[in-house]
Structure formats: structure tokens, C-alpha cells
N, C-alpha and C positions, 0 to 999 in steps of 0.2 A: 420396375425395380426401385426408382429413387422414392415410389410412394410408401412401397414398403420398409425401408431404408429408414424414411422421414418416421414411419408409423413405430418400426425397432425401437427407435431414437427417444421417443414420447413417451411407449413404454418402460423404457427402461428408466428414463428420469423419471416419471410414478413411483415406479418399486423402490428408485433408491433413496427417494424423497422418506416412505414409507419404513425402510430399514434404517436410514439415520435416525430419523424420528426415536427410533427406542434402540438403537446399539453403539453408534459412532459417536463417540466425543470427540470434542473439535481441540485445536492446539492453539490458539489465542492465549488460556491458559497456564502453557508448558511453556513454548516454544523459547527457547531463549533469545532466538535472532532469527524471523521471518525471513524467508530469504528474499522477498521483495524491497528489503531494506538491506544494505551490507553489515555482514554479520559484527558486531562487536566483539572483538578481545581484551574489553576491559573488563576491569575484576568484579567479580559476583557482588552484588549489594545487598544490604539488608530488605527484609519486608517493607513497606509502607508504615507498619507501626513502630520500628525500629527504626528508623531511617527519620533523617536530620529535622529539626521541628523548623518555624517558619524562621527565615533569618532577619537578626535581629537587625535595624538600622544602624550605623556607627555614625555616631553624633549627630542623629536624628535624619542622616539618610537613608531612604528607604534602597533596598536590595534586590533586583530583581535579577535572579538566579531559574538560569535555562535548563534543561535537562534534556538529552538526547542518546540515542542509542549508537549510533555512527562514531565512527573512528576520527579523529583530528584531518584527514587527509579526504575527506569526505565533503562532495561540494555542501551538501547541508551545512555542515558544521563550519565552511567556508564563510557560506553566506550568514549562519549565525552572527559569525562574528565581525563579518563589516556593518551587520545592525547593530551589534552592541555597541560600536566605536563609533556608529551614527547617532546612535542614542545618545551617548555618553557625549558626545561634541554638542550635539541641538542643548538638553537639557545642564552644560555645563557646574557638573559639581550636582545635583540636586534628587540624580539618582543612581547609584551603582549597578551595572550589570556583569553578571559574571554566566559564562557558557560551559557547563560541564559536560562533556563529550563522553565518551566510551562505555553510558553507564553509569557513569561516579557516582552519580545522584540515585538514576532508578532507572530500572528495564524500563521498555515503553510498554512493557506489557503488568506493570504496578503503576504508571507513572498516571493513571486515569485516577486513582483510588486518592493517588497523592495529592490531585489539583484540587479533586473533591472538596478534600480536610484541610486545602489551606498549608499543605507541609513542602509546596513547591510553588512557584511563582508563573512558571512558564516552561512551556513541551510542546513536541511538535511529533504527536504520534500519528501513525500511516493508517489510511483509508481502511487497512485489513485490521487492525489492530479496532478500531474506533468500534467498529460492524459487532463487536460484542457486548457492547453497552447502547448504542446507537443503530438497529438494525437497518435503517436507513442509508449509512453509508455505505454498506452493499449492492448496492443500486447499482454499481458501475463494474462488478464482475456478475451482471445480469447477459441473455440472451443476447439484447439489443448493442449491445457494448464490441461484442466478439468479433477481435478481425477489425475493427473500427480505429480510426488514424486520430493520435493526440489530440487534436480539437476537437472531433466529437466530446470528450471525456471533461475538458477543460470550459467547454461551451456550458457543459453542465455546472459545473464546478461555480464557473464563474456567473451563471445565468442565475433565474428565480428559482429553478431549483436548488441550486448553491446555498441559496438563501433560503430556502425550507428547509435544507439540512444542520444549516446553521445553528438556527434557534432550536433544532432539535438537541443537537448536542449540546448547546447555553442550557435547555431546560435538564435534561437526565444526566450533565456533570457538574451544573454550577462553575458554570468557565463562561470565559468571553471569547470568541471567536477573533482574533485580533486583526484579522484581515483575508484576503485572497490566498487560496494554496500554494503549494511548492509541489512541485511535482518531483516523482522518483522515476516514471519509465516504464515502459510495454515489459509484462511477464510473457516469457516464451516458455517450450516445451526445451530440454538440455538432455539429451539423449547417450547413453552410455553403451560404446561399443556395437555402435548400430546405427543406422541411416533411415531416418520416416519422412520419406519424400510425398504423400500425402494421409491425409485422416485416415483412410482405413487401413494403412500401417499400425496404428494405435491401438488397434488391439487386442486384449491380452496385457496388454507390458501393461509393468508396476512402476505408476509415478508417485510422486513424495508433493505434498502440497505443503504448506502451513498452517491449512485449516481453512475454516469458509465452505459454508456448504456448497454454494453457489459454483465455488472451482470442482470440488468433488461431482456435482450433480454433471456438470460441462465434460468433465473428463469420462465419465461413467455413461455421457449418453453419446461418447465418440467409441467407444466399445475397450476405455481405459481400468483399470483398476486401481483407485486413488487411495491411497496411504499417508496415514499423518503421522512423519519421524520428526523430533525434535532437532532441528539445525546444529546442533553436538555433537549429535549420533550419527547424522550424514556421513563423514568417512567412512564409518564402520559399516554401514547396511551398503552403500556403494563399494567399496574394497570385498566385503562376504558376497556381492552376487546376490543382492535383496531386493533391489530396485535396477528397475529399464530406463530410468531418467528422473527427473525432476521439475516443476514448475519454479522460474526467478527469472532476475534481470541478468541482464548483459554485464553490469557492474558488478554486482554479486557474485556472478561465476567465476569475475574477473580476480576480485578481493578474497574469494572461496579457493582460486586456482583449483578449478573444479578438474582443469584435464588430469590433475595429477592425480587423479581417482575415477577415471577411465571415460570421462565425458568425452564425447569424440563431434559429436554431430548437433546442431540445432538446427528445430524444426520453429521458426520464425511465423507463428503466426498469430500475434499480438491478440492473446488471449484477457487480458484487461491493463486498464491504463491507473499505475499505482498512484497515490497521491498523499502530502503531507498537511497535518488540518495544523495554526500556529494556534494553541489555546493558552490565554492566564488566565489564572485562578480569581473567581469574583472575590476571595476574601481579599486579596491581593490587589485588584482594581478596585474593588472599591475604598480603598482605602487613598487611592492617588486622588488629586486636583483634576480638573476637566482638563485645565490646560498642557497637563503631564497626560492624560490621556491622547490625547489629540495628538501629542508629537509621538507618542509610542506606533497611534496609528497610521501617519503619516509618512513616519520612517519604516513604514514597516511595506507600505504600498513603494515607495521609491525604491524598494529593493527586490521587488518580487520578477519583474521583467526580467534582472540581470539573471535571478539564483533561478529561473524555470530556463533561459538561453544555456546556463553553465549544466543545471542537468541533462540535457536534450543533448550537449557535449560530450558531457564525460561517457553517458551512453554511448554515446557511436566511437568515443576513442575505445571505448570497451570492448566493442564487438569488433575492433579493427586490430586490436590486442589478440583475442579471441582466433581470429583468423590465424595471426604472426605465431598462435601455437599450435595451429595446424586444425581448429575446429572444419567442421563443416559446415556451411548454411544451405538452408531447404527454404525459399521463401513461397509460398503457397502467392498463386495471382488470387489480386483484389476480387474477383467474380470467384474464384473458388469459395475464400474466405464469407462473402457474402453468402451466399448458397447456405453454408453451413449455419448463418446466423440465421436463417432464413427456417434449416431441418429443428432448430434448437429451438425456435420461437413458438414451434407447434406445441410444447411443455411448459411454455412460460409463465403461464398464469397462476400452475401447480409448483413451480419455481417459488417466483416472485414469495408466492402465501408461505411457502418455508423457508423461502430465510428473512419472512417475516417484512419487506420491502411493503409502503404504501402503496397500495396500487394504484390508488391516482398520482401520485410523486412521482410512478415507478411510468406512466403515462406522457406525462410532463417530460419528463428526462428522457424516454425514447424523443419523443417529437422534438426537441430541443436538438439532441446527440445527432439524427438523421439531417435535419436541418442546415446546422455545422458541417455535417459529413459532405452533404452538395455541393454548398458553396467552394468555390477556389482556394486551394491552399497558399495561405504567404511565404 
């Protein structure tokens, strides 16, 4: 039976590989607030072609203006901002930084087009977000990933694969990688008036993604039915009886107050590890001095330890919040989860090739992520 199971499993990630290919459009696009990031309630902004040109120096200092999609209260936007006040103290007087949070500036789903053309300074858009100009950064909601504990993900991140992704994103967005990621936190299953105490509860039910094939193909070869609603319209398809749950964080559900629209139960079983890339725009750096480069990067590595400790935080106060409104948690054992990554890997390769992943990067980063995953946790 589990060979048949396994074999189910393969095919059906074939066919849906097959039927995306020519009918499902993805919501990178649409989406206004992924829900791997907490959703923004700041106010709607213009296009990239509307939207604010490069800012100008005031009395010949240069302006290095952040743009993020997260709310003030959002450790991101936390740690923003004790790097601009880090900056602004190192480089005293010689550069301005300013952090526009909720939006102000531009969605993180425009804010790629914006670093492009030079009409923003610096952004700090999510692993899901990147994977549509960048199909490389998909690599980490792959097979090998699933079920696998924050350092796997980060081993990547931070390893030579890190750095093949790197420069991939320097080359296809004309940006500079400014340093090591921020992490946002394990995407779970969020279940609505119902209990899936293991995988083959899944399916049938209708989950909501934000797009990514890679989640779609995952959920569809657990026998799910993945659906891409735009993070707006979530109340309404959740309140109508449209959807069985959701893919997102534990912070998300939390900033979402997802129970008040019938979430009742998570099925906890860290389906990939979200991540924030920090990019400025080359027109932007290149315009600074080595030695204003050097402190950007400097202060920016001095701060990355605290802002990945505070998100690793705010998650588990999330999911301790979560609890205190009466969720449920289903945490699948490490050897289940493994198994599953194990029935999944048998598709991978037919994976991998559509969502377009290098397949020797995509090599690299399994060996890397398994590696990590041995070793003793700190």
C-alpha cells in the first residue's frame, strides 16, 4: 500500500505539473498581502510608474529610503528600524534613511519593478514573492524542504547556495544583495471547523495558497485541492464555506485573527521555511562611496542575528496567542513528516523542472539543507 500511495502521489504531481502549465495562474501578481508575510492595512499605492521618482539628496545627502509591506508593529519593520538608526549613527550626517512601512512606498509585489528603474532605494521582498522573477528562489518550498527544521532552510540561505541565489537575483533585478536574510517562519496548514490529525485527512478539502507552484503541486499530491484567493477576499471565501483552511504563518493568523472566521485547528507540519532577501537598487549603490558601502554592509550583518532571534519569537508567541483563542495544534512526529518528504521526492525532478529550480542548485541545496538537518540543533 505505501507503494501505491507513493506511486498516487507521483502521479498526480505529473498531471498537475501538466494542467498548471496551460490553466492556473499564479497570484504573485494579484495578491495584495501573501500570507507568509502579515498582511498590510496600509493604504493602496500607486503603480511603479506613478509612484515616487528617486529621492532627491537635501543638501547633497543622499537618501536611502526602505520600502516594506508589514505593519509598524512587525518585527521586520522593527529591526528596519534600529538599522536605519544604526546607519544614521555609523555614517553620521552623510546619509538619510527613512523606513516606510505599511506599503507607503509600494506592495512587495511592484516593489521589484521599482528597484529595477531606480524609483526606490531599498526593499526587503519574501522568498515567495522573489520566485517570480527569480525562479531559483523556489528552491526552498521544493520536496527536500518539507517537514524540515529552520536550519535546514537557513544552512541554505546562508551557504554557497545562498550565494548562487544571490547573484542571480543581482543579475535579473539589477539590485545588490545587501547581506544575509531575515527570516519570516514555517508556513503551516490553518484548518477551518475541522481537525486533520494526519496527511490523509487532506483530502478533498479546499486550501488557499498565494501562489507558487511548488505549494500547489505539494498540497495536490497530499490528495488537497489548492486554490489561489487574493489575501482581501479571504474573509469572504472563509465566512461563504469556500475553503477547508489555508496555507500561512502562525504570525499571520495571529495579525489575520483568522479564528474570527472559523479557523479552529492547525495542522503544524512546517511545509517551508519563509525568508526575507534585503535588496538596494544598483542605481542607488552605485552612486555611494566604497566606504558608505562598507558601513551599509556592516550594519546590516550586525543586525541580522538579533532580527532572525526576534522573528523565531514573535512566532512561537503567535502560536501561544493562537492557543489562548482556543486553536488546536496537530503536530505530525519528525519520522512521519520525513516519510512524506521521502513519498514527494519520487516527483521531484518533474517538480523541480516547473517551477523552473536549477537542478544542480536544486542538488546543492538538498545536500546542503540534509546536512544541516543531522547536525545537533543550538
Amino acid at each position: 500500500m505505501p507503494r501505491v500511495a507513493a506511486l498516487a502521489a507521483w502521479l498526480a504531481m505529473a498531471a498537475l505539473c501538466a494542467l498548471l502549465a496551460v490553466t492556473v495562474p499564479h497570484a504573485q501578481a494579484r495578491d495584495a498581502a501573501a500570507p507568509e508575510s502579515s498582511g498590510s492595512e496600509g493604504p493602496t499605492v500607486d503603480s511603479p510608474a506613478d509612484s515616487p521618482p528617486v529621492a532627491r539628496s537635501d543638501g547633497g545627502v543622499p537618501v536611502l529610503r526602505i520600502s516594506v509591506d508589514n505593519g509598524p508593529t512587525h518585527f521586520q519593520v522593527k529591526a528596519l528600524r534600529r538599522f536605519a538608526e544604526d546607519v544614521r549613527h555609523r555614517l553620521a550626517g552623510r546619509l538619510r534613511v527613512e523606513v516606510y512601512d505599511s506599503a507607503s512606498l509600494y506592495r512587495d509585489r511592484d516593489v521589484l519593478q521599482a528597484l529595477n528603474l531606480g524609483r526606490v532605494e531599498m526593499a526587503l521582498p519574501g522568498t515567495w514573492v522573489l520566485h517570480s522573477v527569480v525562479p531559483d528562489c523556489g528552491v526552498f518550498m521544493l520536496p527536500a524542504f518539507y517537514g524540515a527544521p529552520a536550519r535546514a532552510s537557513l544552512a541554505v540561505a546562508d551557504g554557497p547556495p545562498g550565494r548562487i541565489i544571490d547573484a542571480r537575483i543581482e543579475r535579473n533585478l539589477r539590485v545588490t544583495v545587501l547581506g544575509r536574510w531575515l527570516e519570516l517562519g514555517h508556513a503551516n496548514l490553518y484548518l477551518v471547523d475541522r481537525a486533520v490529525r494526519r496527511h490523509e485527512d487532506l483530502a478533498g478539502l479546499r486550501i488557499r495558497v498565494a501562489g507558487g507552484p511548488a505549494n500547489e503541486l505539494r498540497l495536490a499530491a497530499m490528495g488537497a485541492r489548492p486554490l489561489v484567493v487574493p489575501w482581501p477576499d479571504l474573509p469572504h471565501w472563509l465566512q461563504g464555506g469556500n475553503l477547508d483552511g489555508l496555507m500561512t504563518t502562525h504570525e499571520t493568523a495571529v495579525s489575520g485573527q483568522l479564528w474570527r472566521y472559523g479557523v479552529s485547528h492547525v495542522f503544524e507540519d512546517r511545509a517551508y521555511f519563509a525568508m526575507y532577501v534585503p535588496l538596494v537598487s544598483r542605481t542607488f549603490w552605485e552612486r555611494l562611496p566604497e566606504d558608505m558601502r562598507d558601513v551599509l554592509r556592516d550594519a546590516w550583518e550586525d543586525h541580522v542575528a538579533e532580527a532572525r532571534a526576534q522573528a523565531a519569537e514573535a512566532q512561537a508567541e503567535a502560536r501561544e496567542a493562537l492557543r489562548i483563542q482556543g486553536v488546536v495544534f496537530t503536530v505530525p512526529d519528525d519520522a512521519v513528516l520525513r516519510r512524506w518528504r521521502e513519498r514527494l521526492r519520487l516527483g521531484e525532478r518533474e517538480v523541480v523542472d516547473f517551477v523552473g529550480v536549477d537542478p544542480t542548485l536544486y542538488e546543492i541545496a538538498r545536500t546542503t539543507a540534509w546536512q544541516a538537518e543531522q547536525s545537533p540543533s543550538k
